[in-house]
Backbone as CSV, one residue per row, in Angstrom:
resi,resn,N_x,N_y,N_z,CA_x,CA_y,CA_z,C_x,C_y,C_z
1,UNK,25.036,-16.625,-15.275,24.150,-16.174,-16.293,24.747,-14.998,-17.055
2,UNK,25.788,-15.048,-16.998,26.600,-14.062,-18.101,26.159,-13.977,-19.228
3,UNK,26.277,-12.696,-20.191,25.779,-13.099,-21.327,27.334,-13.350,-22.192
4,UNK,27.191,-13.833,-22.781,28.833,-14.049,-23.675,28.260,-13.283,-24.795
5,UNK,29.653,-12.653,-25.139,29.730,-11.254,-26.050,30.042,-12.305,-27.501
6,UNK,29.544,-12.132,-28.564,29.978,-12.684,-29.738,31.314,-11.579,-30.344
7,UNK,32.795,-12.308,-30.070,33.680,-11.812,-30.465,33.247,-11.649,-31.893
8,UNK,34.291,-10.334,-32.624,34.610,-9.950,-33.587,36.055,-9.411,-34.026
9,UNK,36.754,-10.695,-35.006,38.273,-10.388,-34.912,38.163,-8.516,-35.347
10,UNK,37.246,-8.089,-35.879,37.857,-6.550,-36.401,37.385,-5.963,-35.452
11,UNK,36.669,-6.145,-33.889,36.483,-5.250,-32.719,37.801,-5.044,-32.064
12,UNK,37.916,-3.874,-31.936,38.939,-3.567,-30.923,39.126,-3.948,-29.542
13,UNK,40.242,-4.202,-29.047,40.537,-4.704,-27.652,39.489,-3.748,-26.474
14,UNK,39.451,-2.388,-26.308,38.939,-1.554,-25.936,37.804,-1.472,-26.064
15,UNK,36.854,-2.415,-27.389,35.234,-2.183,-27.266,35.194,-3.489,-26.713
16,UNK,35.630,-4.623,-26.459,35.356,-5.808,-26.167,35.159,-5.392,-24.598
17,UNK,36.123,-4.945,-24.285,36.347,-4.293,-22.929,35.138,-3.848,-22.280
18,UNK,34.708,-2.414,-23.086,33.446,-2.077,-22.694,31.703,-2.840,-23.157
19,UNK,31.880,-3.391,-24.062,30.872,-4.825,-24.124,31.025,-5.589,-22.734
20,UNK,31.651,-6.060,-22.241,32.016,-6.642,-21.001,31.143,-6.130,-20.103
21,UNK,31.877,-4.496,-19.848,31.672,-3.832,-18.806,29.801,-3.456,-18.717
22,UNK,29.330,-3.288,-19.767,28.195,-2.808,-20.182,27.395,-4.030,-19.571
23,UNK,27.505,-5.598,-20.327,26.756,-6.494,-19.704,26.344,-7.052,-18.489
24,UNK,28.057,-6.575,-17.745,28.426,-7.081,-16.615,27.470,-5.861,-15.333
25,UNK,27.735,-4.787,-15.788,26.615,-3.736,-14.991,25.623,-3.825,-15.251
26,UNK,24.768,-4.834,-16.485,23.287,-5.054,-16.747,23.340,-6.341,-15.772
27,UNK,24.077,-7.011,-15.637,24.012,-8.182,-14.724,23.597,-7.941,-13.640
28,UNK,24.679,-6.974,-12.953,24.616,-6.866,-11.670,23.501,-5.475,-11.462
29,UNK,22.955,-5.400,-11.853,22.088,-4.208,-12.022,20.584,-5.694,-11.996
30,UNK,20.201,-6.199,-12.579,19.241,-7.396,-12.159,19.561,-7.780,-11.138
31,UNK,20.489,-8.320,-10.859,21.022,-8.677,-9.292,20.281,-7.968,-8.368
32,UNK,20.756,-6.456,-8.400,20.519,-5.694,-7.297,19.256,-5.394,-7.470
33,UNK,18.313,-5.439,-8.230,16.948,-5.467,-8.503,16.384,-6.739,-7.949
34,UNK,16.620,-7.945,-8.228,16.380,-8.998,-7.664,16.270,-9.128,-6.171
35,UNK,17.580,-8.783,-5.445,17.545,-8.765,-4.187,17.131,-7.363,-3.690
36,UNK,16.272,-6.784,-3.915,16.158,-5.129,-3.331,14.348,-5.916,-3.139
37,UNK,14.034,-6.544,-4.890,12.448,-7.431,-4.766,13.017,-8.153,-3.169
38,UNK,13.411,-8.938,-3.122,13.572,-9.914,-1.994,13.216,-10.100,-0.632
39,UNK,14.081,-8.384,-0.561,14.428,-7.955,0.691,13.415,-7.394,1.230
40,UNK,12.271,-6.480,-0.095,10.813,-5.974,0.076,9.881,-7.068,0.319
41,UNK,10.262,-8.203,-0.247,9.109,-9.194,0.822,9.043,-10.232,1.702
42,UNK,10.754,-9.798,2.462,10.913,-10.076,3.743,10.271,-9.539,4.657
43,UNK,10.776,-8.102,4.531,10.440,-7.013,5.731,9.134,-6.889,5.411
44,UNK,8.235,-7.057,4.146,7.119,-6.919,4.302,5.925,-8.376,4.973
45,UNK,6.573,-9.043,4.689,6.324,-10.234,5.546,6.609,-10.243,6.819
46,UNK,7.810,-9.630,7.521,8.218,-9.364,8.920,7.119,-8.494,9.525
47,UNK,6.871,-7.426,9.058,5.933,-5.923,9.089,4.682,-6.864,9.195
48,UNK,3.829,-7.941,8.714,2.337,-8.718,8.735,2.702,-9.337,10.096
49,UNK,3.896,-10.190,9.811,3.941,-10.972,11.224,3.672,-9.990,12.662
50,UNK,4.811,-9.068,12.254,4.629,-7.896,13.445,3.360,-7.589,14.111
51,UNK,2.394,-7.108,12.862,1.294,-6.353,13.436,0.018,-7.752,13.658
52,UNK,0.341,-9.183,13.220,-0.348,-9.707,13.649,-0.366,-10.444,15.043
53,UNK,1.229,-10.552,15.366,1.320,-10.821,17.059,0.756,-9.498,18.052
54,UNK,0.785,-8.468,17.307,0.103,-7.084,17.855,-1.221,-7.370,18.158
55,UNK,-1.737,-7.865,17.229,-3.198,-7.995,16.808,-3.684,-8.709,17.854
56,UNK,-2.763,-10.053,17.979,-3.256,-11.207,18.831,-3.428,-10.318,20.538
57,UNK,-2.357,-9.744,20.725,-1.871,-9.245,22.050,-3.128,-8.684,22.169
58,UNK,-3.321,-7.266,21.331,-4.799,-6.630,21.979,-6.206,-7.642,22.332
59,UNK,-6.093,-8.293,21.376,-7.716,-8.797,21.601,-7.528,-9.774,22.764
60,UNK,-6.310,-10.408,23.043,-6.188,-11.265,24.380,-6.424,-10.033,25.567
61,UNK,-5.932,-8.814,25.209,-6.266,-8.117,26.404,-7.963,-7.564,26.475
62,UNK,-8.063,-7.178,25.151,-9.541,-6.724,25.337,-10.578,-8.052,25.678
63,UNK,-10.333,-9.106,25.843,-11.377,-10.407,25.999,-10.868,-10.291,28.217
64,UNK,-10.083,-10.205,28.350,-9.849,-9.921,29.808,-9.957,-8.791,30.393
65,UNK,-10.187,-7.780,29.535,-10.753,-6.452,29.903,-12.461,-6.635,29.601
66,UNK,-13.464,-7.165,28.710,-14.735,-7.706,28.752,-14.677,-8.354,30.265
67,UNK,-14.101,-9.508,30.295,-14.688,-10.174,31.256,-14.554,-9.394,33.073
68,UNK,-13.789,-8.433,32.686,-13.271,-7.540,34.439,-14.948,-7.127,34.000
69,UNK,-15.278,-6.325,33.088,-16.281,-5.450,33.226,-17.377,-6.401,33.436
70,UNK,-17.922,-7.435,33.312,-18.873,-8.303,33.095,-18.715,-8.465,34.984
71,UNK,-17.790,-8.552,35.523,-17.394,-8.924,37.262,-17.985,-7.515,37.842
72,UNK,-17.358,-6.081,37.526,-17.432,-5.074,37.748,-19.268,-4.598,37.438
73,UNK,-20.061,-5.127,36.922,-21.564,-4.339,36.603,-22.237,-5.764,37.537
74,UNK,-21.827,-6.875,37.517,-22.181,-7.393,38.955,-22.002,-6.973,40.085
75,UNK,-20.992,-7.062,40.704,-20.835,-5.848,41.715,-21.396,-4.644,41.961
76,UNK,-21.733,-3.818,40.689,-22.122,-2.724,40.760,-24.176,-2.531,41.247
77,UNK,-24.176,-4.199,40.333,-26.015,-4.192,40.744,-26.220,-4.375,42.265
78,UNK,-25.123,-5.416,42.635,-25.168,-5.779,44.183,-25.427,-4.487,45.090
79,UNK,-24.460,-3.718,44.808,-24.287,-2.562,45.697,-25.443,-1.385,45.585
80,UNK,-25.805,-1.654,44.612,-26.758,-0.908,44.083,-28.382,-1.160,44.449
81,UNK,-27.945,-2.643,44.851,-29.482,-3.249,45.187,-29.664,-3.010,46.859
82,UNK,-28.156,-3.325,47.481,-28.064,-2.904,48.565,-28.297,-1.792,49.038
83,UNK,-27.758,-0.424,48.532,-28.283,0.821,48.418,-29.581,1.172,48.545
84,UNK,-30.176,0.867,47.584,-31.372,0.906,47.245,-32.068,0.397,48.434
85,UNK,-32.267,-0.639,49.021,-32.724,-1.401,50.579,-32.603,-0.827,51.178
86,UNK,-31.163,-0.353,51.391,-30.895,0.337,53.321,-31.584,1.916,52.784
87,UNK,-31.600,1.932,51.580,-31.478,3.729,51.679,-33.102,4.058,52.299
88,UNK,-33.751,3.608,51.438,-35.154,3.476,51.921,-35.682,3.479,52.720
89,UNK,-35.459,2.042,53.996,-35.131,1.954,55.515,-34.617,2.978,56.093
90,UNK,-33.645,3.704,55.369,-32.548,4.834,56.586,-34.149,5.938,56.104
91,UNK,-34.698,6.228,54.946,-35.157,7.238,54.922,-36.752,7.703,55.712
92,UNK,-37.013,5.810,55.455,-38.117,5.514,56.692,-38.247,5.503,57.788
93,UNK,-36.612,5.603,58.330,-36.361,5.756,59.531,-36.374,7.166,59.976
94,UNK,-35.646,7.611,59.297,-35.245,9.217,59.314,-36.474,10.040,59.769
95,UNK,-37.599,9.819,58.829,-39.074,10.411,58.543,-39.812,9.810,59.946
96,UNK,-39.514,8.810,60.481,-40.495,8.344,61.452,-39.664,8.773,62.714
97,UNK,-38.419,9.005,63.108,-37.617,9.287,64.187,-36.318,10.422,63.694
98,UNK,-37.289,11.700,63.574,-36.309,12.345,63.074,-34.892,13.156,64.095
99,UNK,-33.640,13.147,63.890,-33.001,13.616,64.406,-33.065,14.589,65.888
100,UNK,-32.518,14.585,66.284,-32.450,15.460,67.934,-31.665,16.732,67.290
């Protein structure tokens, strides 16, 4: 995608030169604009992927951290119900046969 310079037999060897040089650094100057765009929506596409395997990871842990706690406040009523039974008994006991 060069641009071609429209020669002029009365231009000098030396401006043709820098016509060249001028286009040729507008060239590659899009170029490096082009791929700099590119490269910003790789890594920014890499950077979504990133934080969405992140994403996935937590909530797989927080759905197995729900369900411990859902195990854990069962347990906790059990023991609690148990408690509650013997404590009563020990205190009915206590009150009706108190210590030596």
């Amino acid at each position: 995608m060069a641009c071609k310079i429209k020669e002029d037999k009365n231009m000098a060897p030396s401006a043709l030169l820098r016509a060249e040089d001028d286009s040729s650094e507008d060239d590659n100057q899009r170029k490096r604009d082009k791929n700099n765009r590119v490269v910003e929506r790789v890594s920014s596409r890499t950077r979504a992927q990133r934080k969405l395997r992140r994403l996935n990871k937590l909530n797989a842990e927080k759905a197995i951290l729900v369900e411990k706690q859902k195990v854990l406040l069962k347990e906790l009523r059990f023991w609690k119900t148990i408690l509650i039974a013997n404590g009563i008994s020990l205190i009915a006991s206590s009150y009706f046969n108190p210590p030596n």
